[in-house]
ZAZANU-218535 format. One record per residue: residue in three letters; x, y, z of N, C-alpha, C in turn. Coordinates in Angstrom, 2 decimals, padded with zeros to 5 digits, always signed. Each point is the difference from the previous one (the first is absolute). Layout:
N
r / n_c1 / n_c2 / n_c3 / ca_c1 / ca_c2 / ca_c3 / c_c1 / c_c2 / c_c3
Ala / X / Y / Z / X / Y / Z / X / Y / Z
...
# end
This chain:
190
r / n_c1 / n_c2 / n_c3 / ca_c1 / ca_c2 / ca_c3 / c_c1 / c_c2 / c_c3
Unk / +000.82 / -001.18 / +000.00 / -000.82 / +001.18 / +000.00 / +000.87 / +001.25 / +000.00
Unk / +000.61 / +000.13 / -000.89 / +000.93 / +001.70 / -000.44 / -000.91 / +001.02 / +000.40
Unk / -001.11 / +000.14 / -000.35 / -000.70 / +001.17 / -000.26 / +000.14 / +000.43 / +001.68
Unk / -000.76 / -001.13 / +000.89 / -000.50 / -000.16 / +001.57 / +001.58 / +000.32 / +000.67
Unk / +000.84 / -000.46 / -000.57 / +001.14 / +000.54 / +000.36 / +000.64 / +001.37 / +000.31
Unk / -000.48 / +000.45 / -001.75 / +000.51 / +001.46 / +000.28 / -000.82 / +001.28 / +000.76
Unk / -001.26 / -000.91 / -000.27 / -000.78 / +001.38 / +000.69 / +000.73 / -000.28 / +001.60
Unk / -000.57 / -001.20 / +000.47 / +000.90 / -000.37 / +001.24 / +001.52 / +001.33 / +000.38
Unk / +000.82 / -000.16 / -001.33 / +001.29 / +000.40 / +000.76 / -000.15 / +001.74 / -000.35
Unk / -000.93 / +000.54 / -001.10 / -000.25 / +001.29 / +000.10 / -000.77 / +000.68 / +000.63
Unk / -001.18 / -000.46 / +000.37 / -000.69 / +000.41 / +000.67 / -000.74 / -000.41 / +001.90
Unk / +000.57 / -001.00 / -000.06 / -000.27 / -000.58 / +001.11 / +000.80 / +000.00 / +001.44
Unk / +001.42 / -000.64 / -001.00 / +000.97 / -000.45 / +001.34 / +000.53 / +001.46 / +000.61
Unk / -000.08 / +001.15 / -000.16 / +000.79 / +001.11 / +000.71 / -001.47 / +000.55 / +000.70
Unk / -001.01 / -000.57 / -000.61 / -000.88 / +000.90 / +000.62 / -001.29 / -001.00 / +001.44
Unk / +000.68 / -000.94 / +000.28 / -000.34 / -000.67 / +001.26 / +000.48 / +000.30 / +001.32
Unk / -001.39 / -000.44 / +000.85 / +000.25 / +000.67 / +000.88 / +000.63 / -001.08 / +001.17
Unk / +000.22 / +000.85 / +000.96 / +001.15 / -000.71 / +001.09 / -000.96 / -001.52 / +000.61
Unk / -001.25 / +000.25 / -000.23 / -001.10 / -001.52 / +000.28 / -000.04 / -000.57 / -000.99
Unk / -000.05 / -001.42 / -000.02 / -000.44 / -000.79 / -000.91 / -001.34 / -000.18 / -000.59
Unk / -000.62 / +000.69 / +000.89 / -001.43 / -000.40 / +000.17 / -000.56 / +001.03 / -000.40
Unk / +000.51 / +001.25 / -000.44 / -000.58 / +001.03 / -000.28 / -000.03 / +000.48 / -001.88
Unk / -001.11 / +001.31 / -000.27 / +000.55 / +000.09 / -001.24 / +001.22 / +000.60 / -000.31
Unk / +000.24 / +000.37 / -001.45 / +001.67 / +000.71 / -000.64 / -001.10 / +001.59 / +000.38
Unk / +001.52 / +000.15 / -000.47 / -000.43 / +002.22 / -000.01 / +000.02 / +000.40 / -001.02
Unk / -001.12 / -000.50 / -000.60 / -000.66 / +000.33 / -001.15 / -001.68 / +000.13 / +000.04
Unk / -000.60 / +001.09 / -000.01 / -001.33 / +000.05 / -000.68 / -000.64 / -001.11 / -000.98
Unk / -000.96 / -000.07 / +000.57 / -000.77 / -001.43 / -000.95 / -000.57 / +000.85 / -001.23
Unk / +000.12 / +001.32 / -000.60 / +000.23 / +000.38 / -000.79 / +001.07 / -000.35 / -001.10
Unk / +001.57 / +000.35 / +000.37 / +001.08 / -000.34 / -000.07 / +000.48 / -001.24 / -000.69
Unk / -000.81 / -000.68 / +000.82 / +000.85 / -001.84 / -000.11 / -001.10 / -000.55 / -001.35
Unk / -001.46 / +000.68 / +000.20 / -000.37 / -000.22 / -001.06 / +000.03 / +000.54 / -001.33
Unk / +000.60 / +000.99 / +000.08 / +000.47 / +000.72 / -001.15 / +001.56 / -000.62 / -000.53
Unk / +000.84 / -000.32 / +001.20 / +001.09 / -000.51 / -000.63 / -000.36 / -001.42 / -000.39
Unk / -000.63 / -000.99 / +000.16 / -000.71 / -000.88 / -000.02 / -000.10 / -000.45 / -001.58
Unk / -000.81 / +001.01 / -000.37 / -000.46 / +000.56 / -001.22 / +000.92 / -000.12 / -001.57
Unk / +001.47 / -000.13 / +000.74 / +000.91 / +000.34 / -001.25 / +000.74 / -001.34 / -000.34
Unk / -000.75 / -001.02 / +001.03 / +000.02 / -001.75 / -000.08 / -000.90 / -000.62 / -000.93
Unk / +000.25 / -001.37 / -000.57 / -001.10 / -000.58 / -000.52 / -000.18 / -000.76 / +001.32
Unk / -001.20 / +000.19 / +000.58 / -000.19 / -000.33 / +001.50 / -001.55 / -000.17 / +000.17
Unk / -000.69 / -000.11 / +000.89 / -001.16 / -000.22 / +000.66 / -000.44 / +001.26 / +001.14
Unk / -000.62 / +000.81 / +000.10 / +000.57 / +000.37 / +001.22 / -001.65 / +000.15 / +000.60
Unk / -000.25 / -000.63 / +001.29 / -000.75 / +000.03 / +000.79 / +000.09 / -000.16 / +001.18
Unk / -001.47 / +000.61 / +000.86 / -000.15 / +000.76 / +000.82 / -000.26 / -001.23 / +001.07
Unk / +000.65 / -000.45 / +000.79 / +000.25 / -000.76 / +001.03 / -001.10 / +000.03 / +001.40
Unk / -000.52 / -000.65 / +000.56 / -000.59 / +000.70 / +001.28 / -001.06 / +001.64 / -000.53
Unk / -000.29 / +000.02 / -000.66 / -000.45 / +001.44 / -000.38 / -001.32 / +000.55 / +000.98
Unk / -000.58 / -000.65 / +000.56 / -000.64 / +000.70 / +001.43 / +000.95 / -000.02 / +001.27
Unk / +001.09 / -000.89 / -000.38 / +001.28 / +000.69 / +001.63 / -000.79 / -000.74 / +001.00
Unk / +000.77 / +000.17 / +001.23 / -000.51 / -000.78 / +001.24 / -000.84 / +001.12 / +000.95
Unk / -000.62 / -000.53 / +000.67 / -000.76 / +001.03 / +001.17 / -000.11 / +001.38 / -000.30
Unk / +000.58 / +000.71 / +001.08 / +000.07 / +001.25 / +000.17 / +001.10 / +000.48 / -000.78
Unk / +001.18 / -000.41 / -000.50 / +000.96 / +000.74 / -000.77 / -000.25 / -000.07 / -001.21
Unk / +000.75 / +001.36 / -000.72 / -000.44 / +000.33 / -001.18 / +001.00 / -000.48 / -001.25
Unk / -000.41 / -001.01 / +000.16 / +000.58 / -000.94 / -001.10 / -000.68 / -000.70 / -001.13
Unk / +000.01 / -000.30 / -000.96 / -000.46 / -000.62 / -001.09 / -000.60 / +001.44 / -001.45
Unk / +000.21 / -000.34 / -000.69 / -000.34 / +000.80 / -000.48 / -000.58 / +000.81 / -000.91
Unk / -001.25 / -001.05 / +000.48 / -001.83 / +000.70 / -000.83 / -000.26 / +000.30 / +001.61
Unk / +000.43 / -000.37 / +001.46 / -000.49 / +000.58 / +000.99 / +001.07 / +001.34 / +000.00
Unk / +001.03 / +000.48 / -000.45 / +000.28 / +001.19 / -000.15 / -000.68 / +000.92 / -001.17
Unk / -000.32 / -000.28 / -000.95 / -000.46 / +000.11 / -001.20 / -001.56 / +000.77 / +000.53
Unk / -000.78 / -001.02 / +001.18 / -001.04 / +000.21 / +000.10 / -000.18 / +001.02 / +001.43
Unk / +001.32 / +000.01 / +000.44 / +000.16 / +001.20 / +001.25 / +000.08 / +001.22 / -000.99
Unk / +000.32 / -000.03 / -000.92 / +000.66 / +001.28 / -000.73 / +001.54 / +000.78 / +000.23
Unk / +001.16 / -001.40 / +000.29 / +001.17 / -000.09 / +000.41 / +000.77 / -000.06 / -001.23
Unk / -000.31 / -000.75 / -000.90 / +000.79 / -000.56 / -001.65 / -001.34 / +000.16 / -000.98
Unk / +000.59 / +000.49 / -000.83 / -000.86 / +000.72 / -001.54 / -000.68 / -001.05 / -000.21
Unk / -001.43 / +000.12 / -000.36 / -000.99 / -000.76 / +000.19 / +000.12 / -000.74 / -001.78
Unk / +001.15 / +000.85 / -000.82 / +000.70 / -000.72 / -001.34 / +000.69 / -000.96 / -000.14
Unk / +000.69 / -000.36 / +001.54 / +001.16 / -000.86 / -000.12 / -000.03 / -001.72 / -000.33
Unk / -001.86 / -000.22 / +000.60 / -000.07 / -001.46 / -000.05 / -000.53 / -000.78 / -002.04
Unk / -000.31 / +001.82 / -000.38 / +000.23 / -000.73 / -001.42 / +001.08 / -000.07 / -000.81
Unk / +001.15 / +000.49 / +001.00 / +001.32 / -000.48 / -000.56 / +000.26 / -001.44 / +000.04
Unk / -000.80 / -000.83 / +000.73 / +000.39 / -001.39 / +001.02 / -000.01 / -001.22 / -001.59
Unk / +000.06 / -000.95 / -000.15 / -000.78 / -001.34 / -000.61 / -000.56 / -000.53 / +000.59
Unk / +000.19 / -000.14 / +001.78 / -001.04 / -001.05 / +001.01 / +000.12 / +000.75 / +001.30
Unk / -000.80 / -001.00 / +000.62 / -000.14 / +000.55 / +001.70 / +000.16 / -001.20 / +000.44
Unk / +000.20 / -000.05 / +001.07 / -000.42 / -001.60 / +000.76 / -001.34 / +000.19 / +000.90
Unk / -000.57 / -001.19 / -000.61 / -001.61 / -000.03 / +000.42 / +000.30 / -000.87 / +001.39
Unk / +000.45 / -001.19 / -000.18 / +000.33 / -000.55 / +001.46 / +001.22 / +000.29 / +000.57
Unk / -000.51 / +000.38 / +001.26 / +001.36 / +000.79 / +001.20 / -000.18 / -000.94 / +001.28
Unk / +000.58 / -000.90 / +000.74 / -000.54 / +000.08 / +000.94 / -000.09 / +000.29 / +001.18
Unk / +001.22 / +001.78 / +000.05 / +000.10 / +000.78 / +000.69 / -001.37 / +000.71 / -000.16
Unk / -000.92 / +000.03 / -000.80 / -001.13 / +000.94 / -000.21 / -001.14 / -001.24 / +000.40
Unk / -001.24 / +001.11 / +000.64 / -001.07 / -000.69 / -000.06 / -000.43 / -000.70 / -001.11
Unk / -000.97 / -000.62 / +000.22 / -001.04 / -000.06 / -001.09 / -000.51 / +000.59 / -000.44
Unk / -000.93 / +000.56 / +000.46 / -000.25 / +001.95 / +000.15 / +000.74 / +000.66 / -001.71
Unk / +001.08 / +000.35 / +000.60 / +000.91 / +000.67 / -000.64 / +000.45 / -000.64 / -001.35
Unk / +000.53 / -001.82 / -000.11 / +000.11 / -000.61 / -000.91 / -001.05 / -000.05 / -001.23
Unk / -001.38 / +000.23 / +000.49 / -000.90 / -000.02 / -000.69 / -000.08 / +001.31 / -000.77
Unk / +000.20 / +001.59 / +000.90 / +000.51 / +000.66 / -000.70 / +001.08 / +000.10 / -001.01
Unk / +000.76 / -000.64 / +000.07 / +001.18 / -000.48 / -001.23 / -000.63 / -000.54 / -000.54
Unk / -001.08 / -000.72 / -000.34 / -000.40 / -000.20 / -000.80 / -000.88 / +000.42 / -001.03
Unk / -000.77 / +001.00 / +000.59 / -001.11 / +000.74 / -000.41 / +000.95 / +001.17 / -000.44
Unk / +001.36 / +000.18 / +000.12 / +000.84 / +001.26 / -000.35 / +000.17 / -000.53 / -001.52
Unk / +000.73 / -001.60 / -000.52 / +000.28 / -000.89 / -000.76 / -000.69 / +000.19 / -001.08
Unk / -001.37 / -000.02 / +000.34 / -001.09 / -000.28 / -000.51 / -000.40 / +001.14 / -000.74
Unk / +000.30 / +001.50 / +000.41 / -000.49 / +001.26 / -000.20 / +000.40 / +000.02 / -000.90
Unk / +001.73 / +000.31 / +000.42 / +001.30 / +000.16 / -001.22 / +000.05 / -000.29 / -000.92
Unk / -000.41 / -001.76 / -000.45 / +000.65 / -000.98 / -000.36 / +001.48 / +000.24 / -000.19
Unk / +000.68 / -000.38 / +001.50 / +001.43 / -000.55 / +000.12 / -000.02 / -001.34 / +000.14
Unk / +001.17 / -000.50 / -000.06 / +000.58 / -001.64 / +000.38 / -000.25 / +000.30 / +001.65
Unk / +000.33 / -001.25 / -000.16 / -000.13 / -000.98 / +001.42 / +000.85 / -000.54 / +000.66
Unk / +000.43 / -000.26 / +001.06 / +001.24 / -000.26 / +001.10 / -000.93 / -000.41 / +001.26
Unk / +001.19 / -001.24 / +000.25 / -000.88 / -000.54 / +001.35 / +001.24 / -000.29 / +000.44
Unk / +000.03 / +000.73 / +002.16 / +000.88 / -000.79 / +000.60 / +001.50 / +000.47 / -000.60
Unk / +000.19 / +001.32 / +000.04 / +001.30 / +000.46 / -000.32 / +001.27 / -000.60 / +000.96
Unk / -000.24 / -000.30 / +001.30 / +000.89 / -000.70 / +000.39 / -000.55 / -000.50 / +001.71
Unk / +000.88 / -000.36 / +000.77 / -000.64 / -000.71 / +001.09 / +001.40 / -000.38 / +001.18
Unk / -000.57 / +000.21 / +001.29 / +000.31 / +000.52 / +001.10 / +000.71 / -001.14 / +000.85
Unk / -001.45 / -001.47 / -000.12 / +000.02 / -000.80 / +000.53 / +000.15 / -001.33 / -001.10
Unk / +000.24 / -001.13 / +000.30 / +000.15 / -000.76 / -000.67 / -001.65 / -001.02 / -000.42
Unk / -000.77 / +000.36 / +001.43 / -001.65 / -000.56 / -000.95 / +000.03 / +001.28 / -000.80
Unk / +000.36 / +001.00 / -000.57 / -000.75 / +000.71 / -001.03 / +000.14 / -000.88 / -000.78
Unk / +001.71 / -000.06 / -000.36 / +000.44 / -000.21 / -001.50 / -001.05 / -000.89 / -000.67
Unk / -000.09 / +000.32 / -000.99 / -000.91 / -000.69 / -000.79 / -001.68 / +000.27 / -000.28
Unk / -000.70 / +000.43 / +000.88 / -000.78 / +000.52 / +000.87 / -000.47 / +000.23 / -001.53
Unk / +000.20 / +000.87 / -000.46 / -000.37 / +000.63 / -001.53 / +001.07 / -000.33 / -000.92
Unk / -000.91 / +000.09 / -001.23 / +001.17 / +000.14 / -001.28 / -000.97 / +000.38 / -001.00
Unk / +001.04 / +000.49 / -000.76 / -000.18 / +000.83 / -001.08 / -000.01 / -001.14 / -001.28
Unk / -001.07 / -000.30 / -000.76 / +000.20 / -000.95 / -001.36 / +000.04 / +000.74 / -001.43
Unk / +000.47 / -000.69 / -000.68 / -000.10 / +000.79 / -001.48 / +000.19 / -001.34 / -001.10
Unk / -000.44 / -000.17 / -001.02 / +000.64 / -001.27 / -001.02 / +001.02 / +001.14 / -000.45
Unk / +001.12 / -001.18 / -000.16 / +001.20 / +000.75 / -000.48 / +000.99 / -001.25 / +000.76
Unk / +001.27 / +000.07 / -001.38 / +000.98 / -001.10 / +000.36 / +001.07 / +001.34 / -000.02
Unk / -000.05 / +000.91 / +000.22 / +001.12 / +000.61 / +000.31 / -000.11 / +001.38 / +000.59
Unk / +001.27 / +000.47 / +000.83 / -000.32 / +000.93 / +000.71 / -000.52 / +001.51 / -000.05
Unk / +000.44 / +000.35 / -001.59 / -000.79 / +001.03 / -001.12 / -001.28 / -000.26 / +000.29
Unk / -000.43 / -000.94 / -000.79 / -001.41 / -000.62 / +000.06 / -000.41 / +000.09 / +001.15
Unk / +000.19 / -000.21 / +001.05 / -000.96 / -000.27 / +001.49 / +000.03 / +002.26 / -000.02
Unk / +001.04 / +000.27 / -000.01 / +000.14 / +001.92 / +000.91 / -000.65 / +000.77 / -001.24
Unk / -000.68 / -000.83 / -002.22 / -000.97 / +000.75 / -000.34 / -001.19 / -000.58 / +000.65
Unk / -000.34 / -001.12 / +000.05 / -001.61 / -000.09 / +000.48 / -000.05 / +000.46 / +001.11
Unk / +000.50 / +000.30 / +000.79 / -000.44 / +000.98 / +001.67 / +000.41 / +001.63 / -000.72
Unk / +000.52 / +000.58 / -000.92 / -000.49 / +001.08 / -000.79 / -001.25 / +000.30 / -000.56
Unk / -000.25 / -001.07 / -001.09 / -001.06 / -000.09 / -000.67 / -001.45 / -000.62 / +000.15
Unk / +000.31 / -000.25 / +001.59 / -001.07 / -000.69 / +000.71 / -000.64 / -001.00 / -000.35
Unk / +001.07 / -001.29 / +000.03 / -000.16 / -000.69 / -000.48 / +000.12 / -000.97 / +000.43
Unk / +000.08 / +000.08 / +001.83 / +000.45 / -000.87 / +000.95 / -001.33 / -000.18 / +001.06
Unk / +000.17 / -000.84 / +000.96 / -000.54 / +000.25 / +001.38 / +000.67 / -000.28 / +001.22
Unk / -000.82 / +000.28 / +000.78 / +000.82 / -000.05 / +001.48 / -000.88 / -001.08 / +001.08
Unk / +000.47 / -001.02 / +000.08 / -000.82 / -000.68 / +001.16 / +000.68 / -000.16 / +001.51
Unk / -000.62 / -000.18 / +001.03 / +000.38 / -000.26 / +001.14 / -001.05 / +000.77 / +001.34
Unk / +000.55 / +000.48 / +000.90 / -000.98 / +000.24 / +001.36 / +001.42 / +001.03 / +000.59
Unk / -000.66 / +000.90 / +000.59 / +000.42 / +000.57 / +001.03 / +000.70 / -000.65 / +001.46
Unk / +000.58 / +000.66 / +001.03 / +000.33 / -001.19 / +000.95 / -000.74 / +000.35 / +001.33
Unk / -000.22 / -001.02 / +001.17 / -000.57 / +000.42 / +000.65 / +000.26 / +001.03 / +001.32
Unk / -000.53 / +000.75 / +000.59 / +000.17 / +000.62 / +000.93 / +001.34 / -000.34 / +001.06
Unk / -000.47 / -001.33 / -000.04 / +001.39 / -000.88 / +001.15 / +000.90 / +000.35 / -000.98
Unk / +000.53 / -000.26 / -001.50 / +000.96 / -000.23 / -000.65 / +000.37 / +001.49 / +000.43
Unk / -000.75 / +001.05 / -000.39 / +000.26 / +001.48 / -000.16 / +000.79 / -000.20 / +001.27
Unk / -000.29 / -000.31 / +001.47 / +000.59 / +000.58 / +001.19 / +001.67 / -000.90 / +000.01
Unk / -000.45 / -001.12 / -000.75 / +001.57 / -000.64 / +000.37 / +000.76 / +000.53 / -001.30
Unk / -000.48 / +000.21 / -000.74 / +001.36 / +001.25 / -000.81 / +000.37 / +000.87 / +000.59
Unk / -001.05 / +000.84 / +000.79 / +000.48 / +001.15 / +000.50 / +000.76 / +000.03 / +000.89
Unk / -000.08 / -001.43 / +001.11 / +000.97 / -000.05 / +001.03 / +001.29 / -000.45 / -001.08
Unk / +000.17 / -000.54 / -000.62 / +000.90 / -000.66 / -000.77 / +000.72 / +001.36 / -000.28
Unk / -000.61 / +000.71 / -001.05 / +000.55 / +001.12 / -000.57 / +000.94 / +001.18 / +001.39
Unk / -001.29 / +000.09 / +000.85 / +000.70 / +000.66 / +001.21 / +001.43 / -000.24 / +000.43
Unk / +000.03 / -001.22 / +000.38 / +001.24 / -000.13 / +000.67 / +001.09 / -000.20 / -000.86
Unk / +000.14 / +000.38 / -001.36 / +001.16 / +000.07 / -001.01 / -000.19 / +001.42 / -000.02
Unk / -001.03 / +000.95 / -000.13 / +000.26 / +001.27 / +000.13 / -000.04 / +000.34 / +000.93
Unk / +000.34 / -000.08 / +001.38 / +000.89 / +000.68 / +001.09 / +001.01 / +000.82 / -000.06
Unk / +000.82 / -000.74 / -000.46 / +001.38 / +000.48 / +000.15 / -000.20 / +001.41 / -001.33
Unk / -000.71 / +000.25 / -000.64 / -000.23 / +001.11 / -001.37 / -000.90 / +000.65 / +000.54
Unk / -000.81 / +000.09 / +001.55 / -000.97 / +001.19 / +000.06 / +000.34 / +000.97 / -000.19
Unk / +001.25 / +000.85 / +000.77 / +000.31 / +001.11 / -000.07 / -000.18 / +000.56 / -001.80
Unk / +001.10 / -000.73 / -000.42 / -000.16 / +000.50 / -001.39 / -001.07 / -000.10 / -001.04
Unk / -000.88 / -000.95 / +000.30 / -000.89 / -000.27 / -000.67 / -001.40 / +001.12 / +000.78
Unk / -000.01 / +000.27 / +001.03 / -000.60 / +001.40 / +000.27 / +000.09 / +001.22 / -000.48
Unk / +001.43 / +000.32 / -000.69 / +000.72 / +001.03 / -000.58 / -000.47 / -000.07 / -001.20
Unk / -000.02 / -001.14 / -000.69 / -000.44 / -000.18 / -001.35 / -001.59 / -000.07 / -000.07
Unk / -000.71 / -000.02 / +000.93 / -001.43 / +000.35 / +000.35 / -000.48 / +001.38 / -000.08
Unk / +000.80 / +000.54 / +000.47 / -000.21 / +001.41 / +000.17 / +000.47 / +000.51 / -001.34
Unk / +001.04 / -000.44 / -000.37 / +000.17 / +000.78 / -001.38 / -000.67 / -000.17 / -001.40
Unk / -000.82 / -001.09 / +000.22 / -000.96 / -000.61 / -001.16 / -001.78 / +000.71 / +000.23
Unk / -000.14 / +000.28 / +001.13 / -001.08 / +000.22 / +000.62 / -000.37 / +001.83 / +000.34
Unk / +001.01 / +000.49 / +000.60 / +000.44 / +001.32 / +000.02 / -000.80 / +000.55 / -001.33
Unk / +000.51 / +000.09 / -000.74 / -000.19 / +000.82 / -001.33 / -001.48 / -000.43 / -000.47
Unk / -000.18 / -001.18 / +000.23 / -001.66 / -000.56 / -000.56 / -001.00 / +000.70 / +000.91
Unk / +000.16 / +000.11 / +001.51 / -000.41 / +000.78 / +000.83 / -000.23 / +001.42 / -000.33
Unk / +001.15 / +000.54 / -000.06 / -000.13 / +001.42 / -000.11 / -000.79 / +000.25 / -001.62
Unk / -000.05 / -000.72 / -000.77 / -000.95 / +000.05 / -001.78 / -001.13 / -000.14 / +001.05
Unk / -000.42 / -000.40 / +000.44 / -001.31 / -000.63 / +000.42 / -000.46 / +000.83 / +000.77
Unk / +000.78 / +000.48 / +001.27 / -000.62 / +001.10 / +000.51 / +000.00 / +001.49 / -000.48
Unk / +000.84 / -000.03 / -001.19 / -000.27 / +001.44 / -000.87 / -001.55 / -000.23 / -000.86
Unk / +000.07 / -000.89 / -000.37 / -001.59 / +000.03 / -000.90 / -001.25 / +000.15 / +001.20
Unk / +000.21 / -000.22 / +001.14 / -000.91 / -000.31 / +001.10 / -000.46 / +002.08 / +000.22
Unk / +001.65 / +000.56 / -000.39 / -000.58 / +000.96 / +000.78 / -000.20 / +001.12 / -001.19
Unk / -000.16 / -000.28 / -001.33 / -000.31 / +000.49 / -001.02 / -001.65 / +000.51 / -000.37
# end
């Protein structure tokens, strides 16, 4: 994978942050615009985000945080998350559906009952073939969400590897969040 490479070593590797666990320092503007100059896929992961933080991003899109243009830059979303409700997944779907974008299930996974949990199908004997039919919508996505118990033992899971990165990964909270804040409370007082 050359291409995954270079964006990797131009755009990526200088711009990570001191957590593993956190995003690069780049605008999801940015990464999808540099994104852009790949023959690539590029979709929107988690796009309702977890809980209360402002992550994913048709739930920024739909705060009025990221240009409400950016998700028809996308080819897919992921419809199954199973960091996201149901609730919310179903909204990925009904977003899918609006657009007509591709489809993504289960971008990645925490615990080891996810893996598998979902997948993404397409006919296609090769790897071109499988990344146009999830372009051209030409795929589907089967699987289930995980359950509540699963959600809490990731989270303890996840917790105690991010310990040792709170500090910095608070820093990088604030600096992703900060600026979405202050957009948000300027339109509030407009």
């Amino acid at each position: 994978m050359p291409a995954l490479a270079d964006f990797f070593e131009r755009y990526v590797k200088d711009a990570r942050q001191k957590t593993p666990f956190m995003a690069i320092r780049l605008s999801t503007e940015e990464i999808v615009t540099r994104a852009e100059q790949y023959d690539c896929l590029t979709v929107a992961a988690h796009p309702y985000g977890y809980a209360v933080i402002n992550r994913g991003l048709l739930k920024c899109v739909d705060k009025g945080l990221l240009t409400p243009m950016l998700p028809d830059r996308l080819d897919a979303i992921e419809v199954i998350c199973g960091g996201m409700t149901r609730t919310l997944n179903r909204r990925a779907i009904a977003f899918a559906e609006e657009k007509t974008c591709g489809i993504t299930g289960r971008s990645d996974a925490h615990c080891l009952s996810a893996v598998g949990s979902a997948v993404t199908c397409c006919r296609s004997s090769t790897t071109e073939g499988f990344l146009s039919g999830i372009r051209e919508r030409e795929n589907s996505v089967a699987g289930t969400g995980i359950s509540s118990f699963s959600k809490g033992v990731t989270i303890g899971i996840i917790a105690g590897k991010y310990l040792p990165y709170t500090i910095p990964s608070l820093k990088v909270h604030y600096e992703q969040t900060a600026p979405r804040f202050r957009k948000f409370i300027g339109r509030l007082q407009k």
